[in-house]
Chimera marker file (.cmm) of the C-alpha trace (Angstrom):
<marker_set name="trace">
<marker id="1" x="38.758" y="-62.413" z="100.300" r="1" g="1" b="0" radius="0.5"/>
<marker id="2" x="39.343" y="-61.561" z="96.717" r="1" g="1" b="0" radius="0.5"/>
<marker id="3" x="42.255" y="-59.724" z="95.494" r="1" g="1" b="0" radius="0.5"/>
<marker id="4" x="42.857" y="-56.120" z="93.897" r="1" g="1" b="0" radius="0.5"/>
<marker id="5" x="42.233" y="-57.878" z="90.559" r="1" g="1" b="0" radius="0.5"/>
<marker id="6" x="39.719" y="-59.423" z="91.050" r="1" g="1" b="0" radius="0.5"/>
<marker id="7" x="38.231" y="-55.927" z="93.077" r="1" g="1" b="0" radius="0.5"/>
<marker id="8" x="38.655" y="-54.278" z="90.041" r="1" g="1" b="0" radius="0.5"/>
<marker id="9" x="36.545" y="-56.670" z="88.220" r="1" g="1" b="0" radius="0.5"/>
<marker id="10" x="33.217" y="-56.036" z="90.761" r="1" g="1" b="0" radius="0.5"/>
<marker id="11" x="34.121" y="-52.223" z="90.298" r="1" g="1" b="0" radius="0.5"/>
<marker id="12" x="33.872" y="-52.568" z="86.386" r="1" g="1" b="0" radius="0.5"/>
<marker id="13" x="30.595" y="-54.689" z="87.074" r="1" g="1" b="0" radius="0.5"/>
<marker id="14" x="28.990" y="-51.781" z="88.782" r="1" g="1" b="0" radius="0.5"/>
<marker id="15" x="30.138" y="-49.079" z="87.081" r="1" g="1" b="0" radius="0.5"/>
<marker id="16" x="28.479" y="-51.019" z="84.164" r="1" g="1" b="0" radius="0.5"/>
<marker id="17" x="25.212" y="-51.391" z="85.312" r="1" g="1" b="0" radius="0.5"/>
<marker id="18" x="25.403" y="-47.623" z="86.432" r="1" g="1" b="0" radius="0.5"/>
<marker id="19" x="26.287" y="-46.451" z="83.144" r="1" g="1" b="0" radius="0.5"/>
<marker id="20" x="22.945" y="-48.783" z="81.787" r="1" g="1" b="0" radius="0.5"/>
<marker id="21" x="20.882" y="-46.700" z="84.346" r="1" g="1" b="0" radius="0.5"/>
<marker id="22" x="22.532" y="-43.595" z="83.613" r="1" g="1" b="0" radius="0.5"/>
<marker id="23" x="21.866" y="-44.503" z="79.307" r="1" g="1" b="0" radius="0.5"/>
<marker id="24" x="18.201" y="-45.104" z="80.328" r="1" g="1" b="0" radius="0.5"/>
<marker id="25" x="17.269" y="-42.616" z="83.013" r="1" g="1" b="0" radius="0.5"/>
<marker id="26" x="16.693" y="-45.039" z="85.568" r="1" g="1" b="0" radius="0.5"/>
<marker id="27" x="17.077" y="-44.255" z="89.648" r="1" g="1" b="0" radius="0.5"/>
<marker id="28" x="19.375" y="-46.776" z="91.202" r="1" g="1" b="0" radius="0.5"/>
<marker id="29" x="21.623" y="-46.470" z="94.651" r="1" g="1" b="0" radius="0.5"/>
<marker id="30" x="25.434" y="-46.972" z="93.974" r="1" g="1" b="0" radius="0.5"/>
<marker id="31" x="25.582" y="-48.918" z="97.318" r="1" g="1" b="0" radius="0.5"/>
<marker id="32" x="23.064" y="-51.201" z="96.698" r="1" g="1" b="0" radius="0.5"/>
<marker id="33" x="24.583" y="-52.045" z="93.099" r="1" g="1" b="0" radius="0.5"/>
<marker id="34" x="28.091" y="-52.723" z="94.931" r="1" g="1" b="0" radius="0.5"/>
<marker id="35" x="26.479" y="-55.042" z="97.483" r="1" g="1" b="0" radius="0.5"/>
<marker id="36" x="24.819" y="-57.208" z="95.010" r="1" g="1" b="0" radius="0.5"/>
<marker id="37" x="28.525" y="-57.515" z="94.047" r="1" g="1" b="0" radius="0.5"/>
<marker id="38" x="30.203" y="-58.243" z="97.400" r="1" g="1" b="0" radius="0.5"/>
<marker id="39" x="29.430" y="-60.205" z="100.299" r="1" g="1" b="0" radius="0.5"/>
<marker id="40" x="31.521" y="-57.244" z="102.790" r="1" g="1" b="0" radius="0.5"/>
<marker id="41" x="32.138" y="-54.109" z="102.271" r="1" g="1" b="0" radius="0.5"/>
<marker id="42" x="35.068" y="-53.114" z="100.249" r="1" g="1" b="0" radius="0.5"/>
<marker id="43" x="36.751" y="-49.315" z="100.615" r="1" g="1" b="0" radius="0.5"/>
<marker id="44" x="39.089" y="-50.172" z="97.362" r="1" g="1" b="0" radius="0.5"/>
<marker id="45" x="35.525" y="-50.874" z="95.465" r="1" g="1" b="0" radius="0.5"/>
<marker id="46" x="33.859" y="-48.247" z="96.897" r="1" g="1" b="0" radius="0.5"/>
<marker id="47" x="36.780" y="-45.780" z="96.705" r="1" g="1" b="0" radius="0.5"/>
<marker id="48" x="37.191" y="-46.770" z="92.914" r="1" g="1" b="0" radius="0.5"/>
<marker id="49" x="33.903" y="-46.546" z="91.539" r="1" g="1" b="0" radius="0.5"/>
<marker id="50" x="32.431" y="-43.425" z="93.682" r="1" g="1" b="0" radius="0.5"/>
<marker id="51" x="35.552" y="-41.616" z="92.523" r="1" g="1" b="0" radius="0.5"/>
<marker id="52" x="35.332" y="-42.890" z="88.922" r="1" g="1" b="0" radius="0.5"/>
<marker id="53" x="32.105" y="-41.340" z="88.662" r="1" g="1" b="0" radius="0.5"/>
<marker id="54" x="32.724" y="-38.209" z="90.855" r="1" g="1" b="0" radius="0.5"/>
<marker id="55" x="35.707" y="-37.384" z="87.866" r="1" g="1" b="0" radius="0.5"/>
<marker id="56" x="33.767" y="-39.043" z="85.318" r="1" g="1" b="0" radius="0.5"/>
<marker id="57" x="33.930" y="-35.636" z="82.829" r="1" g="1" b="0" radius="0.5"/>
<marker id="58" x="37.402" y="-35.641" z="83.512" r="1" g="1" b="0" radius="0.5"/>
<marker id="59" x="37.905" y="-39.109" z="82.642" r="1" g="1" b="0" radius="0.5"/>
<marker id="60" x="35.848" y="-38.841" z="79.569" r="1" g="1" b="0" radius="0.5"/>
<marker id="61" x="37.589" y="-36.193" z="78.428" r="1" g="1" b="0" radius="0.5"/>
<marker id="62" x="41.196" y="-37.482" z="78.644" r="1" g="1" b="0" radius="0.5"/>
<marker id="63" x="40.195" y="-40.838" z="76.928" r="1" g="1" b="0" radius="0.5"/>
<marker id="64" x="38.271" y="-38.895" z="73.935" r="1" g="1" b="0" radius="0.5"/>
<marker id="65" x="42.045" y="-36.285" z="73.740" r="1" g="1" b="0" radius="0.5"/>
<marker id="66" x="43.413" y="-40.077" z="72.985" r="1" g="1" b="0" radius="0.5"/>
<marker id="67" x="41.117" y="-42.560" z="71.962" r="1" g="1" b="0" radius="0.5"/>
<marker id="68" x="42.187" y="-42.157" z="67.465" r="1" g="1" b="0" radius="0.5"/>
<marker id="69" x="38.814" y="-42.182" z="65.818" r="1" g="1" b="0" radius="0.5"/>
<marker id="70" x="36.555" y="-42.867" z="68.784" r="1" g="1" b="0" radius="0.5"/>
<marker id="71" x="34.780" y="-41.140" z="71.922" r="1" g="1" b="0" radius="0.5"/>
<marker id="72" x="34.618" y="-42.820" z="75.132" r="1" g="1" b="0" radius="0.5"/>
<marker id="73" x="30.540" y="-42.891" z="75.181" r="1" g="1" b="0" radius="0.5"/>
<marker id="74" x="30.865" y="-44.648" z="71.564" r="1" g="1" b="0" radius="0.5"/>
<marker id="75" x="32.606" y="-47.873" z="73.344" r="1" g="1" b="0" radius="0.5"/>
<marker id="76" x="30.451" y="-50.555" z="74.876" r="1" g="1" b="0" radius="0.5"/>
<marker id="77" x="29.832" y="-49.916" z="78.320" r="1" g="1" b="0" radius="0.5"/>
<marker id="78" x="31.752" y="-52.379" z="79.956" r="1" g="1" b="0" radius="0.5"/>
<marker id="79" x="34.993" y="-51.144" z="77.774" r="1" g="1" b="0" radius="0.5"/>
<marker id="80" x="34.070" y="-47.251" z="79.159" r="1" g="1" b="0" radius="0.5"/>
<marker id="81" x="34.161" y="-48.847" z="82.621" r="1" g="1" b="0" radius="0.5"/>
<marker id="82" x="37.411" y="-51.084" z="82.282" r="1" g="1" b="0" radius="0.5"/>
<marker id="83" x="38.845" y="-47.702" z="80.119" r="1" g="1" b="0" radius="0.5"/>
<marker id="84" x="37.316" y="-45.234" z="83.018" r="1" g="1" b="0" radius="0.5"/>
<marker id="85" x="39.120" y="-47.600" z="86.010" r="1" g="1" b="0" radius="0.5"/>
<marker id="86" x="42.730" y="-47.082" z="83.959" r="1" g="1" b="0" radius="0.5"/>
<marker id="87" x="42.537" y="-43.878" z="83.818" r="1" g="1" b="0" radius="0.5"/>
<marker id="88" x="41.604" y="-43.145" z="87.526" r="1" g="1" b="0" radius="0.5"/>
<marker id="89" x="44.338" y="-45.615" z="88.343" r="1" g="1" b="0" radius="0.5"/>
<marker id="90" x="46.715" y="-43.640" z="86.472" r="1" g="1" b="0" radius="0.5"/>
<marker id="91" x="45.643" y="-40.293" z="87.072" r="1" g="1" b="0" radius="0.5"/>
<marker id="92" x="44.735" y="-40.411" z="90.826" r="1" g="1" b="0" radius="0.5"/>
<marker id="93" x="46.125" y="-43.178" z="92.303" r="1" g="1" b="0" radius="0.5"/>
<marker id="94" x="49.174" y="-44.445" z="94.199" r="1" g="1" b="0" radius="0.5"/>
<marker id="95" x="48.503" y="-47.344" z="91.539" r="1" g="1" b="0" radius="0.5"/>
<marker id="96" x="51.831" y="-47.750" z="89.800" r="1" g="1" b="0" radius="0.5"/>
<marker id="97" x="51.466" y="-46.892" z="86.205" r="1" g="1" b="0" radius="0.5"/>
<marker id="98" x="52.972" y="-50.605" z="84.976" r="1" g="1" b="0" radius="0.5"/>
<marker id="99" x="49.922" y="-51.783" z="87.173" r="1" g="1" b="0" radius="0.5"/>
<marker id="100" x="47.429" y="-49.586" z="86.233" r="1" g="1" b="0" radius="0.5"/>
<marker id="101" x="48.047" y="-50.552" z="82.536" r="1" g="1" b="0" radius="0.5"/>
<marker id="102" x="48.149" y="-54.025" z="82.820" r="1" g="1" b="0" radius="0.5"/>
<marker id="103" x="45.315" y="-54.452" z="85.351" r="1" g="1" b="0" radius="0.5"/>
<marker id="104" x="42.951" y="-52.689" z="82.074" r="1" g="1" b="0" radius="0.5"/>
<marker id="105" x="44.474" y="-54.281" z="79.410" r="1" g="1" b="0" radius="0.5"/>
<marker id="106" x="44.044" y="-58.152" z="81.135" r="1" g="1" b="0" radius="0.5"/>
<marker id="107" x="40.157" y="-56.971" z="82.449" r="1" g="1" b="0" radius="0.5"/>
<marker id="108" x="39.807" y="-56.147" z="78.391" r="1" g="1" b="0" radius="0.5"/>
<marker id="109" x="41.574" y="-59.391" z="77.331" r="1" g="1" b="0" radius="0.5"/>
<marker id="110" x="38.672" y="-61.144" z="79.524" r="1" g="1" b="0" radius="0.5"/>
<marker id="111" x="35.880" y="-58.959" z="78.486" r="1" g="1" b="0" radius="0.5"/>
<marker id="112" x="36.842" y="-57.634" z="74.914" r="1" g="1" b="0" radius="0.5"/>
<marker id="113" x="38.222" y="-58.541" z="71.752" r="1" g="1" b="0" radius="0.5"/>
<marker id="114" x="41.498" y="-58.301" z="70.490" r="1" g="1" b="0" radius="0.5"/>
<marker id="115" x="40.879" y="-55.401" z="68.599" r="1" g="1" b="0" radius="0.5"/>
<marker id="116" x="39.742" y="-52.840" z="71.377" r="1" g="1" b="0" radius="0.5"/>
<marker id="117" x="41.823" y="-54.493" z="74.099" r="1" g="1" b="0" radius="0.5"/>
<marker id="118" x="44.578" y="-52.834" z="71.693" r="1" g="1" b="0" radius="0.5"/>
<marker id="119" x="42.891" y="-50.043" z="71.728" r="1" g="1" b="0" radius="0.5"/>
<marker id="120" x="43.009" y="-49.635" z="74.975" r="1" g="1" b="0" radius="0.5"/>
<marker id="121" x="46.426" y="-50.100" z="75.917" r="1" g="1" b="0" radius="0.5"/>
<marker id="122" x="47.670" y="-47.826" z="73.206" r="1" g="1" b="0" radius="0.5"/>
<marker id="123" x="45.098" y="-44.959" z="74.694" r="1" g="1" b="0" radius="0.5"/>
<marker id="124" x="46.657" y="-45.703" z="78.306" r="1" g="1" b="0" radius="0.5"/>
<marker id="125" x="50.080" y="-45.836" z="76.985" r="1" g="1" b="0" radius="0.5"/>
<marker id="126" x="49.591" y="-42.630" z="75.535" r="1" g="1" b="0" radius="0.5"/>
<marker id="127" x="48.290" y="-40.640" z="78.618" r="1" g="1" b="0" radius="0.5"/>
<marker id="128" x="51.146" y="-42.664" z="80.496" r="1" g="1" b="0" radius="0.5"/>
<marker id="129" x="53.907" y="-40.862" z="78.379" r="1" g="1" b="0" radius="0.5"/>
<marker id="130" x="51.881" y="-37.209" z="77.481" r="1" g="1" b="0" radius="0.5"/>
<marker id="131" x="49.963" y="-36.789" z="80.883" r="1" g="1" b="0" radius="0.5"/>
<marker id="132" x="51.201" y="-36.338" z="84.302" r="1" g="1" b="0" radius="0.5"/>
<marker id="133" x="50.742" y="-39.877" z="85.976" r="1" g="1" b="0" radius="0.5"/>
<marker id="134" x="50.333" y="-40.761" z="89.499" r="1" g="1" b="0" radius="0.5"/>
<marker id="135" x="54.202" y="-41.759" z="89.460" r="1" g="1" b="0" radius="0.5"/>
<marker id="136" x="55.977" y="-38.029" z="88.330" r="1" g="1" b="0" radius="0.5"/>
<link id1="1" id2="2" r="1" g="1" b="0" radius="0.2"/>
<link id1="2" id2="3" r="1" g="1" b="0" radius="0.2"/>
<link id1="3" id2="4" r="1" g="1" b="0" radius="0.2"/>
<link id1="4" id2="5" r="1" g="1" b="0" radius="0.2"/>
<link id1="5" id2="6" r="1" g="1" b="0" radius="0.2"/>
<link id1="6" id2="7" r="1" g="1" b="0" radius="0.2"/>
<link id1="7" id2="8" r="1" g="1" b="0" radius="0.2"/>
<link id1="8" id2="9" r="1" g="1" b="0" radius="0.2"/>
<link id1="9" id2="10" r="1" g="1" b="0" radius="0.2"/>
<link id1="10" id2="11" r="1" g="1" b="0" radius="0.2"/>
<link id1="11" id2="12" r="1" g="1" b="0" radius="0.2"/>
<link id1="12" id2="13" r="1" g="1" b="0" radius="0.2"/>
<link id1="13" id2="14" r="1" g="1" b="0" radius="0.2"/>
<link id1="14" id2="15" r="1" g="1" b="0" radius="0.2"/>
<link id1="15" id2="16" r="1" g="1" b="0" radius="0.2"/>
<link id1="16" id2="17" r="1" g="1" b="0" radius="0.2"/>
<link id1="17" id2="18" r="1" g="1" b="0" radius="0.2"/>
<link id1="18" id2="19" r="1" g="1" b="0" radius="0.2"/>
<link id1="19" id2="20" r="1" g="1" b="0" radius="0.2"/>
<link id1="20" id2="21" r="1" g="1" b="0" radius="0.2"/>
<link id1="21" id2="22" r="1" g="1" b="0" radius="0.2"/>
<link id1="22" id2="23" r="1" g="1" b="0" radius="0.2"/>
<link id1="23" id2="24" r="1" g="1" b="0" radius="0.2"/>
<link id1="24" id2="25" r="1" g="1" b="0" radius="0.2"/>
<link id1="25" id2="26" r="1" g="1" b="0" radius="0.2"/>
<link id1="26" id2="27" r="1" g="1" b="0" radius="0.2"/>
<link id1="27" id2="28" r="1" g="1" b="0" radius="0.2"/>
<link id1="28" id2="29" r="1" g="1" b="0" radius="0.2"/>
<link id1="29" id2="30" r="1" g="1" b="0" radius="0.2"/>
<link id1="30" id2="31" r="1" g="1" b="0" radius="0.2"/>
<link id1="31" id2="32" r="1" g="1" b="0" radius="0.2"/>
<link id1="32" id2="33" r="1" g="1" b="0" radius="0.2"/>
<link id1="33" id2="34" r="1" g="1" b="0" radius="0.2"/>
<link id1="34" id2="35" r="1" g="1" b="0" radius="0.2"/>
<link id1="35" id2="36" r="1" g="1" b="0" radius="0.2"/>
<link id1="36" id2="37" r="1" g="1" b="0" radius="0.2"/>
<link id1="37" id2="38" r="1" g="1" b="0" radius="0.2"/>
<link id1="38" id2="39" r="1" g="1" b="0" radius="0.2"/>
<link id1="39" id2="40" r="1" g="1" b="0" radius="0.2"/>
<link id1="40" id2="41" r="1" g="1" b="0" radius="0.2"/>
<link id1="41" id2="42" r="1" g="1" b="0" radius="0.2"/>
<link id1="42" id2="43" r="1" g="1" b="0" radius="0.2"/>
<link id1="43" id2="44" r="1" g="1" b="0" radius="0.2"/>
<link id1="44" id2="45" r="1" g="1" b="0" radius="0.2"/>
<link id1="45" id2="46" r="1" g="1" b="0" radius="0.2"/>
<link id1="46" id2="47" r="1" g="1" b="0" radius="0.2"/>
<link id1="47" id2="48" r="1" g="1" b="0" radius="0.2"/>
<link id1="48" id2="49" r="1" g="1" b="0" radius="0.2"/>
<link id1="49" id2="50" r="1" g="1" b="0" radius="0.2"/>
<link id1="50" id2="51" r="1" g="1" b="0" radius="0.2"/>
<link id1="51" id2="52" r="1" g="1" b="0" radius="0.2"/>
<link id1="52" id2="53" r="1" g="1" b="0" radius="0.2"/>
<link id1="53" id2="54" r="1" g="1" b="0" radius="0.2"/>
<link id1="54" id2="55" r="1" g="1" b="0" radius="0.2"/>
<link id1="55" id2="56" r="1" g="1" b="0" radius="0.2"/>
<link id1="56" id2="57" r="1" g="1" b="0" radius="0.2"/>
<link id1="57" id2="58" r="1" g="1" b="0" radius="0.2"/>
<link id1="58" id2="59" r="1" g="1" b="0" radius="0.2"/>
<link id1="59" id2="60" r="1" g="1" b="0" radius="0.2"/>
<link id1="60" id2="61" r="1" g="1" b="0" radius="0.2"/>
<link id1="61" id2="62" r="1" g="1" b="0" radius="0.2"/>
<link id1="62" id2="63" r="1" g="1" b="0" radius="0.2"/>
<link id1="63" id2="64" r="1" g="1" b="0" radius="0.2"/>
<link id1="64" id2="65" r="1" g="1" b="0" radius="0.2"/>
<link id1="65" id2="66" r="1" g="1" b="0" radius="0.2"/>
<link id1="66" id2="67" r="1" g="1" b="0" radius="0.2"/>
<link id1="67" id2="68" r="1" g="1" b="0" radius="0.2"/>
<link id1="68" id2="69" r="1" g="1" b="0" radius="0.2"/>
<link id1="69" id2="70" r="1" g="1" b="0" radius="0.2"/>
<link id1="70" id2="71" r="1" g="1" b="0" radius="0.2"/>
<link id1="71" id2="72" r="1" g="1" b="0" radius="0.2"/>
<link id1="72" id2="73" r="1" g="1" b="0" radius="0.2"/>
<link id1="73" id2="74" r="1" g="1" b="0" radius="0.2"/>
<link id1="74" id2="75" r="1" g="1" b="0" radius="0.2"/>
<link id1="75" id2="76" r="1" g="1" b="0" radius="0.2"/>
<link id1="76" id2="77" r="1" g="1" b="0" radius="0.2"/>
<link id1="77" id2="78" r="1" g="1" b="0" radius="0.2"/>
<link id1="78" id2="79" r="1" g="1" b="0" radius="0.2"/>
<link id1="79" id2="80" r="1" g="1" b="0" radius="0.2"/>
<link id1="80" id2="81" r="1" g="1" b="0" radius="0.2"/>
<link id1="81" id2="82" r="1" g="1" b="0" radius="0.2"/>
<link id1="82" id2="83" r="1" g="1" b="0" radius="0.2"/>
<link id1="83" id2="84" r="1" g="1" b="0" radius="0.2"/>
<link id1="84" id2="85" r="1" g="1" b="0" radius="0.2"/>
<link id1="85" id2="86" r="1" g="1" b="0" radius="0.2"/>
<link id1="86" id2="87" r="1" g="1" b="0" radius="0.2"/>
<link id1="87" id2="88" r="1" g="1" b="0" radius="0.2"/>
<link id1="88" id2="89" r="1" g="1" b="0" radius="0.2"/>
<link id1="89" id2="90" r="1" g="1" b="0" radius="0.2"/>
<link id1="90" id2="91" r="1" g="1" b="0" radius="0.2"/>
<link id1="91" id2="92" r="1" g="1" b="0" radius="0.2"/>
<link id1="92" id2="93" r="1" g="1" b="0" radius="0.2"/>
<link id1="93" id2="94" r="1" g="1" b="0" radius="0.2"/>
<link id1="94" id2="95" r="1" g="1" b="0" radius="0.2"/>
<link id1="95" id2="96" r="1" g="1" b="0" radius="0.2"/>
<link id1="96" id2="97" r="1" g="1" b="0" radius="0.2"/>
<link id1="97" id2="98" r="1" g="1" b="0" radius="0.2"/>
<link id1="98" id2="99" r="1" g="1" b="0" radius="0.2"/>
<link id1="99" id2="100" r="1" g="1" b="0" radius="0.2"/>
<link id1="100" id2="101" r="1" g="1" b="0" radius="0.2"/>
<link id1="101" id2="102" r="1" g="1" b="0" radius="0.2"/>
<link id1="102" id2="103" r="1" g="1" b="0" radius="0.2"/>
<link id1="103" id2="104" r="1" g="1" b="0" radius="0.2"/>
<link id1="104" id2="105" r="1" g="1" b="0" radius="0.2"/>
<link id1="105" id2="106" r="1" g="1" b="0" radius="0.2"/>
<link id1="106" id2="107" r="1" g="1" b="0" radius="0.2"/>
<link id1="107" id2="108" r="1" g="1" b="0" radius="0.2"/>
<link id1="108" id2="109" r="1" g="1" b="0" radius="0.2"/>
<link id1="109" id2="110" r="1" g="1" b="0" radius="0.2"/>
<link id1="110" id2="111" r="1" g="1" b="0" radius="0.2"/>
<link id1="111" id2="112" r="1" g="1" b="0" radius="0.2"/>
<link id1="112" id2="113" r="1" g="1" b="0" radius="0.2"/>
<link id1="113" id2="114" r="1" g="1" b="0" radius="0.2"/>
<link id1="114" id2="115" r="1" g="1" b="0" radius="0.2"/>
<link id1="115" id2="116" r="1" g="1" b="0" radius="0.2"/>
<link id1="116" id2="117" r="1" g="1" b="0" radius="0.2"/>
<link id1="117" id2="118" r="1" g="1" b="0" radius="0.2"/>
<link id1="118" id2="119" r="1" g="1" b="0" radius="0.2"/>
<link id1="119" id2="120" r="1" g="1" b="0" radius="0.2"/>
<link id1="120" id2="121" r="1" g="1" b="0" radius="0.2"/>
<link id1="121" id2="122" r="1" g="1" b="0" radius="0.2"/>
<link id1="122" id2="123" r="1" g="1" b="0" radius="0.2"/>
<link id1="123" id2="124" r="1" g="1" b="0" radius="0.2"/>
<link id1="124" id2="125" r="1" g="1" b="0" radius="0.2"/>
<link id1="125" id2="126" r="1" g="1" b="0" radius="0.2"/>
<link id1="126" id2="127" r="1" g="1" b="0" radius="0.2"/>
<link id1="127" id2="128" r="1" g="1" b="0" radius="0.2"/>
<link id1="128" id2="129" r="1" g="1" b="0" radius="0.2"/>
<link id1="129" id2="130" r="1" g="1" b="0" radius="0.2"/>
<link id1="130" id2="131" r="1" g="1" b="0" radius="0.2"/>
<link id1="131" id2="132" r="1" g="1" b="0" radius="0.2"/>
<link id1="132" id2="133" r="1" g="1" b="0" radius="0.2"/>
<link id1="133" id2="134" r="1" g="1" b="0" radius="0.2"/>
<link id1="134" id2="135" r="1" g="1" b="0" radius="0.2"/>
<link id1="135" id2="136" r="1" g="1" b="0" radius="0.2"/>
</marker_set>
């Protein structure tokens, strides 16, 4: 069984590869992308990414109000997924913001450079302390 880290980490995967088809015009089934990932069924995956991409828009647009000098579609793909799952987290979850934060910010230390894992914690830090969070 592996843990909500390491769920968020198959839900970056496939939100990934869906942003790859998306880029490219390509058909593919959400479910079928998320089984390639997991052996059983997983409502925390499926919860995260088929809500990540139903508020997508939303998403994008409160990253680009923060992001300094960048758009969300202008970061690599796997940084607009591990960027997209912070903000859901923080926006609308019961995710506590602390976690939310940190959970993005050690998927980017894995999968990013210094530089934009940075980045990204200032941009989550920000909507943490201008938006209303999950937590008020």
């Amino acid at each position: 069984m592996k843990n909500r880290s390491e769920l968020r980490e198959v839900a970056m995967t496939v939100l990934y590869q869906v942003y790859i088809f998306q880029d490219s015009n390509q058909e593919y089934d959400v479910n079928e992308l998320i089984k390639e990932q997991l052996e059983v069924e997983n409502e925390f995956v499926n919860d995260l990414v088929f809500n990540i991409l139903k508020k997508q828009k939303d998403i994008n647009k409160l990253a680009n109000k923060y992001l300094v000098d960048w758009n969300i579609n202008r970061l690599s793909k796997v940084d607009k997924a591990i960027l997209s799952i912070g903000i859901y987290e923080l926006m609308y979850t019961e995710t506590p913001n602390v976690v939310a934060i940190n959970e993005a910010v050690e998927l980017s230390k894995k999968y990013s450079d210094e530089k934009v894992t940075k980045m990204m914690n200032a941009t989550l830090d920000k909507i943490y302390h201008n938006e209303e969070t999950n937590e008020q």
